[in-house]
C-alpha positions in Angstrom: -24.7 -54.6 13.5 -24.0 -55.2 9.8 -20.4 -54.4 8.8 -22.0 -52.2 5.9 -23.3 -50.0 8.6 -20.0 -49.9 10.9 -18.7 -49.0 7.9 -21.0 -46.1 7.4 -21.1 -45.0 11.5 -16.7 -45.1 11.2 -16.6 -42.9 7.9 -19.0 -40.4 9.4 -16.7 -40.3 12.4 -14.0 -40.0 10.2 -15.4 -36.9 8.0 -16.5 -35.2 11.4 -13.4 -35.3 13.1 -11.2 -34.2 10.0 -13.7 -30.8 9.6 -13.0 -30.2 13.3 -9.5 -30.8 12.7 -9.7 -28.7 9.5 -11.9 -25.9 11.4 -9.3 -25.9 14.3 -6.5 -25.3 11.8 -8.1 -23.0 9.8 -8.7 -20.9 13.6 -5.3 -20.9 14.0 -3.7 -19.8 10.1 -6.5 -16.9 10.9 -4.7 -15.8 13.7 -1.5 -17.1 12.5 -2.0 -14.6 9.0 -3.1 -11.9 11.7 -0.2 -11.8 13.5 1.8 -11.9 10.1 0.3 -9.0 8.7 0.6 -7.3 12.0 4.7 -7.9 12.0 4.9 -7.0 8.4 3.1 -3.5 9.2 5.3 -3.1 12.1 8.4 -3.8 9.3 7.2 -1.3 6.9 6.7 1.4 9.6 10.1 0.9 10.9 11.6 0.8 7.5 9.5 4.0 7.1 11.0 5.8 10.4 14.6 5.0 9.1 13.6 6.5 5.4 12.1 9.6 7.4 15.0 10.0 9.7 17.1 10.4 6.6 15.2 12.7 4.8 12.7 14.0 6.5 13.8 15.5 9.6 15.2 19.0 8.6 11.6 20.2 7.1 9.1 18.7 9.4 11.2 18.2 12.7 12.9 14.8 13.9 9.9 14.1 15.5 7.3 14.9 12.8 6.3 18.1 14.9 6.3 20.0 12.0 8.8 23.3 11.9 6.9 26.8 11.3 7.3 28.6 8.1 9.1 25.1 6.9 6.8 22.6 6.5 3.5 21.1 8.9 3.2 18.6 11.4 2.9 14.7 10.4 1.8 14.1 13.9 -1.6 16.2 14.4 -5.0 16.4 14.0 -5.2 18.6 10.8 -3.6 15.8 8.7 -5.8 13.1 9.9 -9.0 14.9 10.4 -10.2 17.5 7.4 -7.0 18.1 5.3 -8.0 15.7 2.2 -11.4 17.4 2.1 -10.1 20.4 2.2 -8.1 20.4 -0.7 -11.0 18.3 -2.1 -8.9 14.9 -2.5 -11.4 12.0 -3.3 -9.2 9.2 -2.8 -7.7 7.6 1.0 -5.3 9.7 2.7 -2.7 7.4 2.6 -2.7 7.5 -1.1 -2.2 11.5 -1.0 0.5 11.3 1.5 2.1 8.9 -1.0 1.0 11.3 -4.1 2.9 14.4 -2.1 5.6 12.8 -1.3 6.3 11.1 -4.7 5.8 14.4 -7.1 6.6 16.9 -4.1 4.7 20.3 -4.1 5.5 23.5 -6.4 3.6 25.9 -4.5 2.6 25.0 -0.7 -1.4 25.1 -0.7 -1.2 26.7 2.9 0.7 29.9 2.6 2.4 30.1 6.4 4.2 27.0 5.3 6.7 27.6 2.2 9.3 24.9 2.4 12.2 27.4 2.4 11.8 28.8 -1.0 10.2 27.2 -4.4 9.4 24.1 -5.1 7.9 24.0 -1.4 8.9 20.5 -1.2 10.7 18.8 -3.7 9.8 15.4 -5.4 11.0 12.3 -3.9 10.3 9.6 -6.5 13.2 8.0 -8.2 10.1 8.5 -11.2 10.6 12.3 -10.8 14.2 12.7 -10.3 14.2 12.3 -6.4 16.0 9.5 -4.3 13.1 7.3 -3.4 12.1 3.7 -4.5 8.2 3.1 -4.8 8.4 1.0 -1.7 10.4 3.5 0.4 7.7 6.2 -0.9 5.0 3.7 0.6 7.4 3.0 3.9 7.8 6.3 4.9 3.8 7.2 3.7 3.3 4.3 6.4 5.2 6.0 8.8 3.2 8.8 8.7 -0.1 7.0 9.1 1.1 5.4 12.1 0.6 8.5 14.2 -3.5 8.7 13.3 -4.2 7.1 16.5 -2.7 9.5 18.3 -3.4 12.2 16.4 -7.4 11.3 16.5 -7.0 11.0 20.3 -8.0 7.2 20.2 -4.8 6.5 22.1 -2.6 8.3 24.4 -0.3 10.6 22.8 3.6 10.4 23.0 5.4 13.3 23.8 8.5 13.6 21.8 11.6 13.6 24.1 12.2 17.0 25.8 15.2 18.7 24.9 18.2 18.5 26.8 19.2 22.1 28.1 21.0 24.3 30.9 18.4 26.2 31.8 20.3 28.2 34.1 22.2 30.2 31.4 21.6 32.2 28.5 23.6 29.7 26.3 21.9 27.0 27.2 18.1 28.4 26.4 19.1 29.6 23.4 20.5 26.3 22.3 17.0 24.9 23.2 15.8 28.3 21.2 18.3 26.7 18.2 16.2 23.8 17.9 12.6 25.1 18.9 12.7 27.9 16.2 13.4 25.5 13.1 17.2 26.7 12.9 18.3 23.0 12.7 16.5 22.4 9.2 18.9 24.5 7.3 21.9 25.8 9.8 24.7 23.0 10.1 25.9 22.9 14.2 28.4 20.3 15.3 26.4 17.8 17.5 23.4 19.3 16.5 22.3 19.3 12.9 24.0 18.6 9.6 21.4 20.3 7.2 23.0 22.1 4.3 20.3 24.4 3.2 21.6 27.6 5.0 25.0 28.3 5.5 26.8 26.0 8.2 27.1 28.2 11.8 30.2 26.2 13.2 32.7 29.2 14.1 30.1 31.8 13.4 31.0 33.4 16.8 34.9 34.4 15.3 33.4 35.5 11.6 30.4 37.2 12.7 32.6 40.3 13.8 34.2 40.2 10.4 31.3 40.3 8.4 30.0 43.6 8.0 32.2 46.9 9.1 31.1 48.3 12.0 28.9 45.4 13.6 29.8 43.5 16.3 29.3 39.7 16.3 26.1 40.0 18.5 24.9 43.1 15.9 25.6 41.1 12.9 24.4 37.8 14.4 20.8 39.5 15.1 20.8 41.5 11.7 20.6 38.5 10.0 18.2 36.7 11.8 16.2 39.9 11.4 16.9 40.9 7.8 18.4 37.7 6.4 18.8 39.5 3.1 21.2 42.1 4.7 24.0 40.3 4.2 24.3 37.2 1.9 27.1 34.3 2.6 28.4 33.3 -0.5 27.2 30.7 -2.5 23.6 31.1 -0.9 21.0 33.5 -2.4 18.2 35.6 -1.2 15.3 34.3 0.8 16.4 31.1 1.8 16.0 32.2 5.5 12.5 32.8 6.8 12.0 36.5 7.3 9.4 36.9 10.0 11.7 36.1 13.0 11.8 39.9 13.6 7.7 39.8 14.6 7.4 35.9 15.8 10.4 35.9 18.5 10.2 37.1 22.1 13.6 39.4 22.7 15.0 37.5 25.3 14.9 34.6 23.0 16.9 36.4 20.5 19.2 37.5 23.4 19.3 33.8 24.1 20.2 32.9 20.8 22.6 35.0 20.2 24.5 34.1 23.6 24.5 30.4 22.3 25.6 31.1 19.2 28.6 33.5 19.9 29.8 29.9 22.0 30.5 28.3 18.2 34.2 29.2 18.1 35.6 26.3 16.3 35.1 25.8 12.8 
């Protein structure tokens, strides 16, 4: 064999083993760049959990359950399957999730949820006047996403964790009561919420009695659960407090409530 040729049959050799090495390495950057994109989702979800925890929570529920007559679940089907259509949004619905929460919403566009008064939610862009960066905007709209899975049933749901309650005593279902009706997104309770929107609770049991002549703590405690606008705390105005209570609660659970509440002695 000519050395011309050996040179020939040793180059071709050459150029066929670099594209396997080439193709090989190319294999594994794909998977590599995968992987990458996978952790920095996984990133951006968590940093959107964190952004939710901290300012989310006391409208739609630590667990994005949603809290009636506050604000919708994150977490269910109706976000994931219908709601752009049917407020006739053309674009993806992460982009909406990211338009509502950057300008907020004036007027709620479903009427049983009303945010606690007007705006129904505020804005949340640092554009607008609210806290949020761009990228936490997008972090916490990428939170939300992450429950479309679930939601659409194409993997098994995850219950939130139960609450914790004494089930054996009045006080302790109407704590549970406490959290189930919404109460935590406005009411502050030691070891139980810090939300500022209502007036804080801690020691209502030794003011309720001074409140309003004539009422008992238990009387005035259910009065304004009833009829919110009865009697107004200072410093808080009229209709921050839901006012359908009266018609949507069972009375033992306001007998429940009450009971835990007259327990908040200390201030």
């Amino acid at each position: 064999m000519k050395r011309v040729q050996l040179e020939i049959i040793l180059g071709t050799l050459f150029v066929f083993l670099s594209a396997l090495i080439l193709i090989s390495y190319a294999t594994q950057e794909t998977s590599r760049l995968a992987e990458y994109e996978v952790a920095q989702e996984a990133e951006l979800i968590e940093f959107g959990a964190s952004i939710y925890e901290n300012n989310c929570t006391s409208c739609h529920g630590d667990f994005a359950q949603g809290i009636a007559g506050i604000a919708p679940c994150l977490r269910c089907e109706e976000l994931f399957d219908g709601r752009i259509e049917a407020i006739g949004w053309e674009g993806e619905l992460e982009d909406y999730i990211v338009s509502v929460v950057t300008t907020g919403r004036q007027v709620s566009t479903r009427a049983e949820y009303f945010g606690g008064g007007s705006p129904a939610m505020p804005t949340w862009s640092e554009k607008f006047g609210g806290p949020l960066r761009d990228d936490q905007v997008r972090a916490v709209s990428a939170y939300i996403m992450n429950f479309q899975a679930e939601a659409l049933g194409e993997v098994a749901a995850v219950p939130p964790p139960p609450i914790a309650i004494d089930s054996s005593t009045p006080e302790g279902l109407g704590r549970a009561q406490f959290v189930i009706s919404g109460c935590t997104a406005c009411h502050a309770v030691s070891g139980v919420s810090e939300a500022t929107i209502g007036p804080s609770l801690n020691g209502i049991a030794t003011r309720a009695e001074t409140r309003v002549e004539g009422l008992s703590a238990a009387e005035y405690i259910l009065e304004s659960i009833i009829d919110p606008n009865a009697y107004l705390v200072e410093g808080y105005g009229a209709d921050i407090m839901l006012q359908t209570f009266g018609e949507s609660m069972a009375e033992e659970d306001f007998n429940n409530l009450i009971a835990y509440l007259l327990t908040l002695t200390e201030e």
